[in-house]
C-alpha positions in Angstrom: 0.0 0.0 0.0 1.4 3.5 -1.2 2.3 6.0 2.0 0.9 9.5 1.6 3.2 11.3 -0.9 6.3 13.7 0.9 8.6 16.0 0.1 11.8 15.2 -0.5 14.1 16.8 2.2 16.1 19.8 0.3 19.1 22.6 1.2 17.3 25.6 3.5 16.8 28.0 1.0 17.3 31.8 2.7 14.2 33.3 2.5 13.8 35.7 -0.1 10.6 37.0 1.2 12.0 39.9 2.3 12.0 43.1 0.0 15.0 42.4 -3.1 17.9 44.0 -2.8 19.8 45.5 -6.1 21.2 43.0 -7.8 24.3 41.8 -8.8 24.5 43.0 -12.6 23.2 47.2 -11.2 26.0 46.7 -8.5 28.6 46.3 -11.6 26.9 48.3 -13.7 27.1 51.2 -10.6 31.0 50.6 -10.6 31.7 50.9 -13.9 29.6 54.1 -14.1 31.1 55.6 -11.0 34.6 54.9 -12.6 33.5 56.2 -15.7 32.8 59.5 -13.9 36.3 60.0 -12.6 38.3 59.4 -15.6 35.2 62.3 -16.8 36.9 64.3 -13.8 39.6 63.7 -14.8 39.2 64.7 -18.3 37.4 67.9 -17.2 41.2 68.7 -15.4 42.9 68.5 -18.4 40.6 71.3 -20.4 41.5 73.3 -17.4 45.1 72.9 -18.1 44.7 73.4 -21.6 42.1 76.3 -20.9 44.8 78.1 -18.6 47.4 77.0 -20.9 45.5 79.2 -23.4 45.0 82.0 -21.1 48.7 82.4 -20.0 49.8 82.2 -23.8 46.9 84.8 -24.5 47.7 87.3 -22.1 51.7 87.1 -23.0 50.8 87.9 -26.6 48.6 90.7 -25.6 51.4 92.0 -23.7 53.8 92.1 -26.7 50.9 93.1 -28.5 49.2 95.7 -27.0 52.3 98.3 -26.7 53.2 98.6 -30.5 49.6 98.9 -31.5 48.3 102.1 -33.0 45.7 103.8 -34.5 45.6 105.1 -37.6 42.9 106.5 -40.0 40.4 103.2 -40.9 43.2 100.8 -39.9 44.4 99.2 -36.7 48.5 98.6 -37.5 50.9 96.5 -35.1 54.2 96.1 -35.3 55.7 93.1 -33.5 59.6 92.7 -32.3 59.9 89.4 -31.0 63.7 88.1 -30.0 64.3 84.3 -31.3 64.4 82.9 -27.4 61.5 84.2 -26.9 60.0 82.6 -30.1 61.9 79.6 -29.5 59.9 79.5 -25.9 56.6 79.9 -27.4 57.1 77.0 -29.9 58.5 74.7 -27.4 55.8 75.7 -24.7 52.9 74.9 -27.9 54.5 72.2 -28.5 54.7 70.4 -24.9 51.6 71.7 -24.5 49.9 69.0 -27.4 52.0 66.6 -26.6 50.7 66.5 -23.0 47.1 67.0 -23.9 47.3 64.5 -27.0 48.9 61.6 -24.3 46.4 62.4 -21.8 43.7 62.1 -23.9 45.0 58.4 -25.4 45.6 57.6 -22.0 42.4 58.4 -20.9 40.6 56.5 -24.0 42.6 53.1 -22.6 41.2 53.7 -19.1 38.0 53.9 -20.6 38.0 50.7 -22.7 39.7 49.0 -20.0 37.5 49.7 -17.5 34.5 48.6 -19.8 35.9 45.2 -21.1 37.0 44.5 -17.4 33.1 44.9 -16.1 32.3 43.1 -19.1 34.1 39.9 -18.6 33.8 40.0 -14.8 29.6 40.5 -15.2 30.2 37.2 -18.0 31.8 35.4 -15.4 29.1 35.7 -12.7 26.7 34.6 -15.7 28.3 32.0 -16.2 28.7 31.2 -12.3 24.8 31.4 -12.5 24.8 29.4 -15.8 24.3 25.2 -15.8 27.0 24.8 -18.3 25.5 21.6 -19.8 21.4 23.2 -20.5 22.7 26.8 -20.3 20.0 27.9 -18.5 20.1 29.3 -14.6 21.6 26.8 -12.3 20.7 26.5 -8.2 23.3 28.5 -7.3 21.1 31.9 -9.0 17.9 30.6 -7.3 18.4 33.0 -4.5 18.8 36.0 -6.4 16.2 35.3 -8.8 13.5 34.3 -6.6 14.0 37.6 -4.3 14.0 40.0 -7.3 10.6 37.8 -8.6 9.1 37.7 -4.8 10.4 41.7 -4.6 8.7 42.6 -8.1 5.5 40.7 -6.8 5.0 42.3 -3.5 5.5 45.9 -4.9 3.3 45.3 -7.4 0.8 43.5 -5.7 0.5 40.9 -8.7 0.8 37.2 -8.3 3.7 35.2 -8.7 3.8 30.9 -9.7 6.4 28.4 -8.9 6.7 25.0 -11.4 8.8 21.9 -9.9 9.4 20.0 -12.7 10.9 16.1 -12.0 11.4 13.9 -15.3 10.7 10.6 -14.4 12.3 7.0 -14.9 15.6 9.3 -15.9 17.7 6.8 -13.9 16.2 4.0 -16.6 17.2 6.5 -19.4 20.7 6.5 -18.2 21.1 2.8 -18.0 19.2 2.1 -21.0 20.7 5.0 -24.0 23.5 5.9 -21.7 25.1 9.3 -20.2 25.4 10.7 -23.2 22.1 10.3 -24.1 20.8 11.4 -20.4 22.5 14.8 -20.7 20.6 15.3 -24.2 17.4 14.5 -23.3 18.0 16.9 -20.4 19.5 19.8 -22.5 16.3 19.1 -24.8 13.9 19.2 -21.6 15.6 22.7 -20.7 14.5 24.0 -24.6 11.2 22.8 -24.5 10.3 24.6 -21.3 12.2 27.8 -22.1 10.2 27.7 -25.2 7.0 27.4 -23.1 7.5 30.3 -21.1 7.7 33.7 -21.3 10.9 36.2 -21.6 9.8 37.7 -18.1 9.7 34.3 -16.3 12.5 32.2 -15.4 13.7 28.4 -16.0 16.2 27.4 -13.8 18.1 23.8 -13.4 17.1 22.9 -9.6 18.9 19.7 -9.3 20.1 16.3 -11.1 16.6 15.8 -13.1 14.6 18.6 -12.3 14.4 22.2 -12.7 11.9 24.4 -11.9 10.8 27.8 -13.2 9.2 31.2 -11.8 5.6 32.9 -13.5 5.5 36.1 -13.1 2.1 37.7 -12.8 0.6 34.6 -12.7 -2.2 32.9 -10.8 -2.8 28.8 -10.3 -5.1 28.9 -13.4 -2.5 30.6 -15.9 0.5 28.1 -13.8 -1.9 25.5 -15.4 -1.9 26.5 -18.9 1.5 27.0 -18.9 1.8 23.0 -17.4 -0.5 22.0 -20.1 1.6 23.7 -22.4 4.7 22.4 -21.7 2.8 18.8 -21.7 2.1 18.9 -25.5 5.6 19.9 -26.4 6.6 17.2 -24.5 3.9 15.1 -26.5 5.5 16.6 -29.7 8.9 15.4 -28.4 8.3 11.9 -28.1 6.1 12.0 -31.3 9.3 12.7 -33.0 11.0 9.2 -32.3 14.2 10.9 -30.6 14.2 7.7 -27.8 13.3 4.2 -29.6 10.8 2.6 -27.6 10.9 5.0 -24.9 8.4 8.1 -23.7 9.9 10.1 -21.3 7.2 12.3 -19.0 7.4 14.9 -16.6 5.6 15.2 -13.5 4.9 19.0 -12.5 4.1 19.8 -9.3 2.3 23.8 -9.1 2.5 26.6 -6.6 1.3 30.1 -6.5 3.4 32.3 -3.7 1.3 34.2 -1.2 2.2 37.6 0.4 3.7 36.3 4.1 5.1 32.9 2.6 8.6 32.2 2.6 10.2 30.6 -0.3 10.9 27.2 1.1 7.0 26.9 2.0 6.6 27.7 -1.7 8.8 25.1 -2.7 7.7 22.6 -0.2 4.1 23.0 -1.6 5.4 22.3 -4.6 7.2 19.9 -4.5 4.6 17.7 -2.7 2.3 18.6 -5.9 5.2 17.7 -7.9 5.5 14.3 -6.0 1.4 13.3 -6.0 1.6 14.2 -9.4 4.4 11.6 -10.2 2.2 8.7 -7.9 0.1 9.4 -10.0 1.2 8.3 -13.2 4.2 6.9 -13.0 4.0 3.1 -11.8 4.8 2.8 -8.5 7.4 -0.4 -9.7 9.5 3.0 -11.7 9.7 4.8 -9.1 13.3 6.2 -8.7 13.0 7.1 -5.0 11.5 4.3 -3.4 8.6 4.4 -1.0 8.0 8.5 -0.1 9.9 9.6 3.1 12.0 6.4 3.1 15.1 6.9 0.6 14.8 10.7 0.7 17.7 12.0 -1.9 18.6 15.8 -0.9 18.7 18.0 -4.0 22.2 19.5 -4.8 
């Protein structure tokens, strides 16, 4: 006789009830601006060199200027005696002058593009720290982060918010039958089909070994539903399409619609009990993977 169905025992999750902080990605996003705005600074300095580099050269020409200037009838007639150190100065003064401003201008473009690319590829790798290299979609590791901004977004907004734990069953018996190989595909192709069943504004994230679950925005129980169903006749499309000979591989989907004053892990818990009724369900109890519920409890990495 089959127990009532239970959770499997999984990693406390820190609840991300509370309101989301900023996230990773505006935190380097913040740091490249704010060094972006002293290498402005310290572009604005050099124009005030050059500016007062200007001025001084100005006002020394006036000066040599201004004494052998005189009026005469419709004209305005300078004569100009200038000694050849004095010349020599000038020219040498111009000439440091562009130098320096011509350098300091290169050498502020290199700070710039350096401190770009260096955002850049230290924002890739925390995506790709975030990233299940073999489905490429959000591992467990980003589930925090995610789930507050999600939980965040829903709170402030007062709309509702839907959690899908998605198990594929007998995956052990596709292992041992196609092997590994053939494991990690159908598992890369399970990761496409529900990324193609959702939204761009919800998530799909890799949750563990053989399941992965996603986050519906602004969504109630009944639109969690049709996205369920949905994701069922891809599946049904899937198989259709001969990809495993004589095999049909399922997915049970357990369904759970967060509530302002829940933590995540009751979310989770909720669904994954769904998830795991749903699987008793349909899945002869002889294939189960896991045994009897709440006897050979696997924790989720």
């Amino acid at each position: 006789m089959r127990g009532n169905p239970q959770p499997r025992s999984r990693n406390h999750v820190k609840d991300s009830t509370k309101p989301a902080q900023p996230g990773e990605s505006e935190n380097v996003l913040a740091n490249v601006n704010r060094e972006l705005r002293k290498l402005e600074k310290r572009d604005w300095e050099l124009w005030l060199i050059v500016t007062a580099t200007g001025v001084l050269m100005a006002a020394g020409l006036l000066a040599v200027l201004l004494p052998s200037a005189f009026l005469k009838p419709g004209s305005l007639h300078f004569e100009i005696t200038v000694s050849k150190e004095l010349a020599c100065g000038l020219l040498v003064l111009l000439t440091l002058a562009n130098t320096y401003i011509i350098s300091r201008r290169i050498e502020f473009r290199h700070l710039r593009q350096k401190t770009i690319s260096t955002a850049m590829q230290n924002e890739l790798i925390r995506l790709q720290s975030f990233t299940d290299p073999l489905t490429e979609i959000y591992n467990r590791r980003s589930l925090e982060e995610l789930a507050g901004r999600f939980i965040g977004q829903a709170r402030r907004l007062g709309k509702p918010l839907s959690f899908l734990l998605i198990d594929v069953d007998r995956f052990k018996q596709i292992n041992t039958r196609f092997g590994h190989l053939t494991g990690d595909y159908v598992l890369t192709e399970i990761a496409t089909l529900l990324k193609g069943s959702v939204r761009g504004t919800d998530v799909a994230i890799r949750y563990g070994g053989d399941e992965f679950l996603i986050a519906l925005a602004n969504t109630n129980a009944v639109g969690a539903a049709t996205v369920v169903n949905r994701i069922q006749d891809s599946l049904k499309e899937w198989n259709q399409s001969g990809n495993l000979d004589d095999f049909t591989v399922s997915l049970s989907i357990g369904t759970a619609e967060w509530m302002d004053g829940k933590t995540l892990d009751e979310v989770l818990d909720l669904a994954d009990q769904n998830m795991y009724e749903e699987k008793f369900r349909h899945v002869p109890f002889s294939e189960h993977e896991h045994g009897t519920p709440g006897s050979t409890l696997q924790q989720r990495g």
